[in-house]
Structure formats: structure tokens, C-alpha cells
C-alpha positions in Angstrom: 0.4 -1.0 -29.1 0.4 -3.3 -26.6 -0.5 -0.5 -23.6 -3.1 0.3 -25.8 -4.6 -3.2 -26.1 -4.5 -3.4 -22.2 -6.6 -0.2 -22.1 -8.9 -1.5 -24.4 -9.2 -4.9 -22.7 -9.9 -3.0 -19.3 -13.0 -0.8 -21.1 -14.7 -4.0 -22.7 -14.7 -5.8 -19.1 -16.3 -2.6 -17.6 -19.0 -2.8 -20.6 -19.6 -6.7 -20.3 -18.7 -7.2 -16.8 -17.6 -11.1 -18.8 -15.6 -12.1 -21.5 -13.3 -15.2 -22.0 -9.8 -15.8 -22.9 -10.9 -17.3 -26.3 -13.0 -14.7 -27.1 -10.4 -11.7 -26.2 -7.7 -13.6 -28.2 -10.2 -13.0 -31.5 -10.8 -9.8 -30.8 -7.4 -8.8 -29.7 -5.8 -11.4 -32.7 -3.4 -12.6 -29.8 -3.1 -16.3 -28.8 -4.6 -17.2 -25.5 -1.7 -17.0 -23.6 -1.0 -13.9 -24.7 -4.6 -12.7 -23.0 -3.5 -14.3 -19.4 -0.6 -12.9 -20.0 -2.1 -9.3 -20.4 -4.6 -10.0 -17.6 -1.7 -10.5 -14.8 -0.5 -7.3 -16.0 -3.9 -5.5 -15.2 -4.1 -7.4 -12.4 -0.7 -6.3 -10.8 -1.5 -2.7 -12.1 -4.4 -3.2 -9.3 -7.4 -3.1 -11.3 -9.7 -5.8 -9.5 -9.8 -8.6 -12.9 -9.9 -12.2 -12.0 -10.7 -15.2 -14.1 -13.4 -18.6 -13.0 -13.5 -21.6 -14.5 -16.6 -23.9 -15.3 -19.5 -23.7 -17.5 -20.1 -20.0 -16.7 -16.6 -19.1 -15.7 -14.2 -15.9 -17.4 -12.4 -12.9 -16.9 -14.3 -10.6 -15.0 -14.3 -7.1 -13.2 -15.3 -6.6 -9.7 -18.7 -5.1 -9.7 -18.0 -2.0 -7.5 -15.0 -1.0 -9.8 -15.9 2.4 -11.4 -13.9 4.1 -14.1 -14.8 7.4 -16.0 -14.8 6.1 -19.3 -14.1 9.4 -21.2 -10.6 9.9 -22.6 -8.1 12.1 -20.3 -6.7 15.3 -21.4 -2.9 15.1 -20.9 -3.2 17.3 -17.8 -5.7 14.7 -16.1 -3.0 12.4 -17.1 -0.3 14.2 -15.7 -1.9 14.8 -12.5 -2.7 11.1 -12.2 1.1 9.9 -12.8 1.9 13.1 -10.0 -0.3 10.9 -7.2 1.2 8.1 -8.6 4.9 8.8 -8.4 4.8 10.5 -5.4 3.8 7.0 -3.8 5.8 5.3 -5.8 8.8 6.8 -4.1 8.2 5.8 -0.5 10.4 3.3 0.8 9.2 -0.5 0.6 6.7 -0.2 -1.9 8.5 -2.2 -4.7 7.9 1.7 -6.3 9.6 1.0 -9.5 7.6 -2.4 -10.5 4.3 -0.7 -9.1 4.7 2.8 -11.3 5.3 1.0 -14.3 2.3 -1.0 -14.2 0.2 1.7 -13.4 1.8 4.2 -16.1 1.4 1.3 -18.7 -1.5 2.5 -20.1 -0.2 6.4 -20.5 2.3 7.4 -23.4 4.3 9.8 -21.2 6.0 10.3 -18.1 6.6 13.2 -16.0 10.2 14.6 -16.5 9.7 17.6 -14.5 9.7 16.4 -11.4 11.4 13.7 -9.1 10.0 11.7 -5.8 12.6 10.0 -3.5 11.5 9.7 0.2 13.9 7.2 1.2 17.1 7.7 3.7 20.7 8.4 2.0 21.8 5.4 4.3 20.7 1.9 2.7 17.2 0.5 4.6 18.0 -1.9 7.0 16.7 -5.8 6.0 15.2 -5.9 8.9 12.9 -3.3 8.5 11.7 -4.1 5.3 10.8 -7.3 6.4 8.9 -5.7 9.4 6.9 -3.8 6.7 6.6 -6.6 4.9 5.0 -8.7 7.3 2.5 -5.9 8.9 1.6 -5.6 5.4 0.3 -9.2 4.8 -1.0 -9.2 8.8 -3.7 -6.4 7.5 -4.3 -7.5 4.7 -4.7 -11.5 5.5 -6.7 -10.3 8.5 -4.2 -11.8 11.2 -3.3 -11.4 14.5 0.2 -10.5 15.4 2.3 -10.4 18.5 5.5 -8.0 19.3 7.6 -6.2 21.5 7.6 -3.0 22.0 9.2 0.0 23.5 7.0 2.7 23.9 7.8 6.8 24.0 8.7 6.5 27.7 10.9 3.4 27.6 8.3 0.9 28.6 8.9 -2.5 27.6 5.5 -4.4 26.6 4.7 -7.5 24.8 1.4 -7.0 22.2 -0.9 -8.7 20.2 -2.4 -6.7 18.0 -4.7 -6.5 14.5 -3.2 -4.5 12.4 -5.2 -2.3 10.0 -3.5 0.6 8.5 0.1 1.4 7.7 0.9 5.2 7.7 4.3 6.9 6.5 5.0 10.3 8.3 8.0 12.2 8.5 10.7 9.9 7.1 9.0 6.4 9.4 6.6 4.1 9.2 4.3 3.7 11.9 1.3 1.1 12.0 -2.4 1.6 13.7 -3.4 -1.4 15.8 -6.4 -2.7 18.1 -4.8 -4.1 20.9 -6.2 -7.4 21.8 -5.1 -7.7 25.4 -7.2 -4.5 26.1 -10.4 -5.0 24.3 -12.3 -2.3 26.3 -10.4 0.2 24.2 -12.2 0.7 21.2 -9.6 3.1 20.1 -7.1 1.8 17.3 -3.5 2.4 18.9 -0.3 3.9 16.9 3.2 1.5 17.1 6.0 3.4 15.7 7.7 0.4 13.1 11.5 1.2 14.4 10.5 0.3 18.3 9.3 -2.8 17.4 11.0 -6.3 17.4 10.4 -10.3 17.7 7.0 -10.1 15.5 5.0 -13.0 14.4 1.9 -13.3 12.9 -0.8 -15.5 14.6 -0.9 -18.8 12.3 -5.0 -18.3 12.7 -6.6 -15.9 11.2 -8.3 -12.7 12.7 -12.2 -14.2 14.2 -13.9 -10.8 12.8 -16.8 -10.9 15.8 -13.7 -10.2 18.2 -12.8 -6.9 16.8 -16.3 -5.9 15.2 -16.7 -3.2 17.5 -13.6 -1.7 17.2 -12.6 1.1 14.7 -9.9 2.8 13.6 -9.6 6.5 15.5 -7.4 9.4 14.2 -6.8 10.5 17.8 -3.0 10.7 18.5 -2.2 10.4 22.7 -0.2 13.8 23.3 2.1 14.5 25.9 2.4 17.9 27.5 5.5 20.1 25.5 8.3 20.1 27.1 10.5 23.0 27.0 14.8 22.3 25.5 17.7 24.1 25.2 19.6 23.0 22.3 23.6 23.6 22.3 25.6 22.6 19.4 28.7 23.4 17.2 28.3 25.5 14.8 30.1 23.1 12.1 27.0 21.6 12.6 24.4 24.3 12.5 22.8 22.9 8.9 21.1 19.8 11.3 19.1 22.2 13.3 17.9 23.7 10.0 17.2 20.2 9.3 15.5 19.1 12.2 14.5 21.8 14.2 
């Protein structure tokens, strides 16, 4: 019942774009509380729903959110909780908090299948915390500053604006445009495990410094280089692995 309410407060917003907390608590026959209550819950589900106050104020969705409002067939649904789950189980995501909000409003979960991209070892504090604060850097729109070791050993010291996290083969890695370079107008990739002594820029990002720059897919390659691998054959599984 209560999913269901939250489905059906989400669909009245996208028809009157307004409503307010009294007016939902009629409708809903729920005390006012109850309706901020429910509205956090949308909110942490990410569907764009925040409330003004004043003579005109309410609970309101962001114009540019689009939903199709036509009921999904239980394979639309399951395909949806697939995406959803399988990002859900990447490491750092507070996964287990994020699926059940979005799932909330579906009456079933997927039992055929099971997502866990995270190491058999424990992740290290200090990574998370690295995600953590790359995470609010892009999306507070702040500078940062770092060290970093680069593929050849290199020390450097960067500042950087963050704007895209990425998870590829087991490791996060983070695009940047690199401040002390602003000729480049190609975003540069920091792999998350090289870098160390981070701190974010107490002010926050001047957009006119960056508003040339873009984010580029181009990856720097190094020529192959050719490797004889010897090993034990106790341990021949880890080449299957790995190689």
C-alpha cells in the first residue's frame, strides 16, 4: 500500500507539476508528516521532487523530468530492476539503500540472478573515502588537488575538475581537466588506486575557466609490449583469470 501511494504521488506531480503537503495528506488520508515523509523517499529514490515555501511555494517536479505514464508489463519491470541491480552491485554505491528505493515502487524482485562486483578482500577505508570525495568534487563543481603516480612511475602533483567517475575492470578511475595545463582541452583519466593526499579546493569551480573544455573518450595508448609469462602450475587458474 504504501509503494503504491508513492507511485501515485509521483504521477499527480507529473500531471500538476504543484501540489502541497495539505492537499496530498487529503487526498492520500495521511497526516502531513506522513507526506514529507513519503517525499524524502522519492527524493532519495532520485526522482527530481523538492518542496518551496511562501505564498506560491509546494512540492514540485523538475520540469525536464519525463516519465512514460503507461503501466509496465512485468517484463519492462524486470528489465528495469536488471539495470538497476547490476549498478547496484558496484562497490561504493551504498547499493543496498539505493536498490531499495528504486525497487519501492515494483511488487517483485529478480531471484534469478545475482550482481556482486566487489573484491573477495574487504575495500580498503581509504578508498572509499577517495570515491567519496571525487564524488562530491563533481558534483559540487570543485577543484581538487592530488598526487599521483602515473603508468610510468612519474610522480606529479594535480589539480584537477573532476567530471566523471567510471568503473572498469574491477577499479575506479576518474576523468579530469587538468588545471595546470589549460591548453589541453582533452579531459585526462586518473586511475583511483595511484592516487593519494587529495583535497578539495574550499572554492568552488569558476565555470568560465573550464567552459571550453570537454570531456573526450580518447584513452593515451602505449605501444604493446611483448611478455613471457612463467609460472607454477599450482597456480595456472590466475592466468585463466587474468590473462
Amino acid at each position: 500500500m504504501e509503494n503504491n501511494r508513492l507511485f501515485r504521488m509521483m504521477l499527480l506531480l507529473l500531471e500538476k507539476k504543484k501540489a502541497t503537503a495539505p492537499e496530498l495528506a487529503r487526498l492520500f488520508e495521511i497526516s502531513v508528516r506522513t507526506v514529507y515523509r513519503d517525499i524524502d523517499r522519492l527524493s532519495a529514490a532520485g526522482i527530481p521532487v523538492y518542496t518551496t515555501t511562501g505564498k506560491h511555494g509546494g512540492i514540485h517536479l523538475m520540469d525536464n523530468f519525463v516519465m512514460d505514464k503507461s503501466l509496465l508489463s512485468e517484463d519492462d519491470q524486470n528489465e528495469i530492476l536488471l539495470g538497476l541491480y547490476s549498478v547496484s552491485a558496484i562497490p561504493h554505491l551504498n547499493s543496498a539503500h539505493m536498490l531499495k528505493r528504486l525497487t519501492a515502487m515494483f511488487d517483485h524482485k529478480l531471484e534469478w540472478i545475482e550482481f556482486d562486483f566487489s573484491p573477495w578482500r574487504s575495500i580498503s577505508l581509504q578508498e572509499r573515502e577517495l570515491f567519496n570525495q571525487v564524488k562530491q568534487a563533481i558534483l559540487t563543481k570543485q577543484l581538487m588537488t592530488f598526487h599521483y603516480i602515473d603508468s610510468n612511475g612519474e610522480p606529479s602533483l594535480e589539480t584537477v575538475e573532476p567530471v566523471k567517475l567510471i568503473f572498469k575492470n574491477n577499479t575506479w578511475y576518474f576523468k579530469g581537466n587538468g588545471q595546470s595545463t589549460p591548453s589541453i582541452t582533452e579531459a585526462q583519466t586518473f586511475k583511483m588506486k595511484r592516487v593519494s593526499e587529495l583535497k578539495l579546493l574550499s572554492k568552488p569551480l569558476d565555470q568560465s575557466m573550464t567552459a571550453g573544455l570537454r570531456v573526450s573518450e580518447k584513452h593515451v595508448t602505449s605501444p604493446p609490449v611483448s611478455m613471457k609469462l612463467i609460472f607454477s602450475s599450482t597456480i595456472a587458474y590466475r592466468v585463466h583469470d587474468f590473462f
